[in-house]
GUMIDO-922514 format. One record per residue (C-alpha): x, y, z. Coordinates in steps of 0.001 Angstrom, whole numbers, plus 500000, padded with zeros to 6 digits. Example, Ala and Ser with C-alpha at 12.3 -4.5 7.8 and 13.67 -1.06 7.14 Angstrom:
REM GUMIDO-922514
512300495500507800/513670498940507140/
END
This chain:
REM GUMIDO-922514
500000500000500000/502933502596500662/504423501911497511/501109502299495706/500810505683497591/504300506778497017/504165505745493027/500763507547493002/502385510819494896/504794510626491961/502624510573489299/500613513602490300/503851515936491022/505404514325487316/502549515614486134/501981518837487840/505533519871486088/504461518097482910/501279520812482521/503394523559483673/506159522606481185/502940522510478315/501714525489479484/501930528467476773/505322530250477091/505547532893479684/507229536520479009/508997538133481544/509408542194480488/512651543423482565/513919547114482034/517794548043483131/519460551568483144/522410550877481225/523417549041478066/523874545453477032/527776545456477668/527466547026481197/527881545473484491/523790545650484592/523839544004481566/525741541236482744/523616540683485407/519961541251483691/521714538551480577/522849535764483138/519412536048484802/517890535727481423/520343533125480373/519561530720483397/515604531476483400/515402530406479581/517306527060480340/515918525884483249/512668526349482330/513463524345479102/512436527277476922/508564527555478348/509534530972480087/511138533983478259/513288536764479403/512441540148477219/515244542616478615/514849546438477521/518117548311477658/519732551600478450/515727552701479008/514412551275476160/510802551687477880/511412555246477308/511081556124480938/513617556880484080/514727553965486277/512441555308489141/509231555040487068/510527551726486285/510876550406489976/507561551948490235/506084550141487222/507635546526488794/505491547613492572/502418547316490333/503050544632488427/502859546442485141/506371545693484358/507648542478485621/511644542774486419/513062546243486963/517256546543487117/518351549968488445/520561551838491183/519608551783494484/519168555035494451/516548555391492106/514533552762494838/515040554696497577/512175556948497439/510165554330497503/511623552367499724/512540554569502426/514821552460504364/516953550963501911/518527554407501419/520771553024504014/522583551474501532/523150555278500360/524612556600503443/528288558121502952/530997556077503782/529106553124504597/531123550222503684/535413550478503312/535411547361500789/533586544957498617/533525542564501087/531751544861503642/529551545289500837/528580541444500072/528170541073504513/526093544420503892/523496542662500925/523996538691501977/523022536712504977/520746538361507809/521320541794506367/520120540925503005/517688539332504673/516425542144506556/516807544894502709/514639542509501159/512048542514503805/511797546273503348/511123545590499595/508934543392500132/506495545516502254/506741547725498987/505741544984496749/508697544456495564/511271541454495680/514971541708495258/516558538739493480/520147539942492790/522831542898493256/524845544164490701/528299544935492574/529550547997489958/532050549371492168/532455553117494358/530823555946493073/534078557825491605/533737561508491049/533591563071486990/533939566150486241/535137568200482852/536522571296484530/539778570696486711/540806567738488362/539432567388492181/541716566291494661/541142567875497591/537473569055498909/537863572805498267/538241571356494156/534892570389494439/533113573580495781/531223575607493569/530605572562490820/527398571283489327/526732567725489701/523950565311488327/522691563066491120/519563560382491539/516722561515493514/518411560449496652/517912562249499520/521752561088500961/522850561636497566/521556565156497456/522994565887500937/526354564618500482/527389567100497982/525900569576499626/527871569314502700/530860568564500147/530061572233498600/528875571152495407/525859572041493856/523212568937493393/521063568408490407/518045565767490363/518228564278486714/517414560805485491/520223558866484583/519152558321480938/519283562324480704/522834562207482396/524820561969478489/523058564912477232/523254567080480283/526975566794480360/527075567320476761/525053570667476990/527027572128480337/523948571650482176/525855570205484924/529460569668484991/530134566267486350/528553563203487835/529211560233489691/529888556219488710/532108553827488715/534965552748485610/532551550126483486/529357552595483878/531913555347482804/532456553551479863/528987551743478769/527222555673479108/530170557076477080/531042560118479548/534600560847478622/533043561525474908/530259563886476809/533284565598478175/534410564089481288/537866564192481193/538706564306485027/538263561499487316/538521561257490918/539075557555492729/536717558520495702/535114556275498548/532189557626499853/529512555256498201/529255551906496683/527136551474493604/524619548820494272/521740548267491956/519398545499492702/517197543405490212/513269543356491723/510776541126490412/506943542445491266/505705540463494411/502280540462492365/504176538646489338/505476536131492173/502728535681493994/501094534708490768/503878532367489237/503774528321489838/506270526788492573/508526525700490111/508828528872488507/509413530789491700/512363528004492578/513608529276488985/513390532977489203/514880533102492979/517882530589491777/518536533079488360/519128535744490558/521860534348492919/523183532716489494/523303536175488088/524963537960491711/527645535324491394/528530536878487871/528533540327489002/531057539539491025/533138537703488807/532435540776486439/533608543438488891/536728541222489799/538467541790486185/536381544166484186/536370547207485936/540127547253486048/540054546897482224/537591549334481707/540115551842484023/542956551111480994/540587551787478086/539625554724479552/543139556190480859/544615555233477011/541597557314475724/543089560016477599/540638560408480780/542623561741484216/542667559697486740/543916561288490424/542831560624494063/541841562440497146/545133563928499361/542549563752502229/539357562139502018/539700561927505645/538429565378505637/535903564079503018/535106561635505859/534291563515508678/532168566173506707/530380563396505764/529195561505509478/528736564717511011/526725566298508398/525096563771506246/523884560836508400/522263563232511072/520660565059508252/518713562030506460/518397559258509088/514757560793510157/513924559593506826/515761555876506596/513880554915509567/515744556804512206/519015555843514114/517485552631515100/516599551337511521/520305552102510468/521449550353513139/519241547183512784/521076547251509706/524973548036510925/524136545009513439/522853542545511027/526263543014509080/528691543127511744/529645546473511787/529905548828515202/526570550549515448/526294554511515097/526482556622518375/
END
């Protein structure tokens, strides 16, 4: 009789996956902020890549590019929470406002290294970021590790903080974004980053801020940039979000699927960050960009904690949100 059962139990789940694998092919619609030979697109293409294989070709990946929805990486995160888009790849930034404590992630001088950053987005941490996202309807599946934020800029190089004073910079609608160049004496200017290119180009602002393989994919140093500035103060993170109503909807199998592409898809940023973004840097400095570094971004620092993180942590939660997060990924909490 338990064989019987156990042969029948079979049967039923062979054939629950047999009508899912018959079913008409599903289209997943995912929009990233960058092009197809960015570290984005590496991500959003090994996520596609292991989606379309292990679901034997029944589910398809349909990626739009470099905003090729026509509309700002915000609107796009926003699109995702309401299921009209299904996968939305973008800087954490550009999430922020709508998910008010993940701007943690945006603080200055956060994390020292990229392996602060993985503790900061794996394990209980991560665990506790995607919680927040998911309260917003949202689910994050990967990170894109792109590198530190360095400083751009097409009038003089910058490499001490009275170089930056004065100087207009394009920045995400980030509210630790805005502040930190504030208190850095810049001047901060909200634009979305598919504007960025043509705002440089017209001396609507004079710089902006990414790492070496974004640098690259957007095609600055042609817009102009031609100094660069290896600074510390944030990490670029962009997760990939799938619409909790798209999940909730989806068959077990095909959440298994989607949830396994996107640690598939992590493990290739990092192997992408690893060797590419030093190879972008040598493109770039035999193109003729300027590459210099802060004499003290000590100073940079300090202007930065006391200024900054008092300034925006009503609106991450308060002290004790950023420190549920400092805590969950071993660092000393904020006093």
């Amino acid at each position: 009789m338990k064989k019987i059962l156990t042969l029948a139990l079979a049967m039923l789940m062979l054939a629950a996956g047999a009508a899912w694998a018959a079913a008409p092919k599903t289209v997943l619609r995912m929009s990233i902020g960058d092009p197809d030979n960015s570290d984005m697109g590496i991500v959003a293409n090994a996520f596609k890549k292991y989606v379309e294989e292990k679901s034997n070709g029944t589910v398809e990946v349909d990626i739009f590019y470099a905003g090729g929805l026509g509309e700002d990486e915000g609107v796009q995160f926003r699109n995702t929470q309401t299921g009209k888009l299904d996968l939305a790849l973008g800087g954490i930034a550009n999430l922020e406002p709508m998910v008010k404590r993940l701007g943690v992630l945006t603080l200055p001088y956060l994390f020292n290294d990229i392996e602060q950053v993985k503790a900061g987005v794996e394990g209980e941490s991560g665990e506790l970021l995607n919680s927040y996202a998911q309260e917003a309807g949202l689910r994050i599946l990967a990170w894109t590790f792109s590198g530190f934020r360095y400083i751009t800029n097409s009038k003089h190089p910058i490499t001490k903080l009275e170089d930056i004073r004065g100087l207009r910079f394009r920045v995400p609608q980030s509210i630790a974004m805005i502040e930190t160049y504030r208190a850095f004496g810049a001047i901060p200017s909200t634009l979305a980053w598919n504007m960025t290119s043509k705002a440089l180009e017209h001396d609507l602002v004079d710089g902006q801020c990414c790492d070496y393989a974004s640098f690259k994919g957007m095609k600055f140093f042609e817009a102009g940039q031609k100094y660069l500035t290896e600074i510390h103060y944030t990490f670029q993170l962009q997760p990939l979000v799938l619409s909790e109503r798209v999940y909730a909807k989806m068959p077990p199998e095909l959440q298994k699927i989607v949830v396994d592409a996107g640690k598939y898809a992590q493990e290739e940023s990092l192997k992408y960050h690893a060797t590419m973004s030093e190879i972008a840097k040598r493109e770039l400095v035999a193109k003729g960009l300027r590459i210099v570094k802060l004499t003290d971004e000590d100073k940079w620092k300090e202007v930065a904690l006391q200024k900054v993180w008092p300034a925006v942590a009503d609106g991450m939660g308060g002290k004790e949100a950023i420190n549920a997060f400092l805590k969950a990924c071993g660092q000393p909490l904020w006093r």
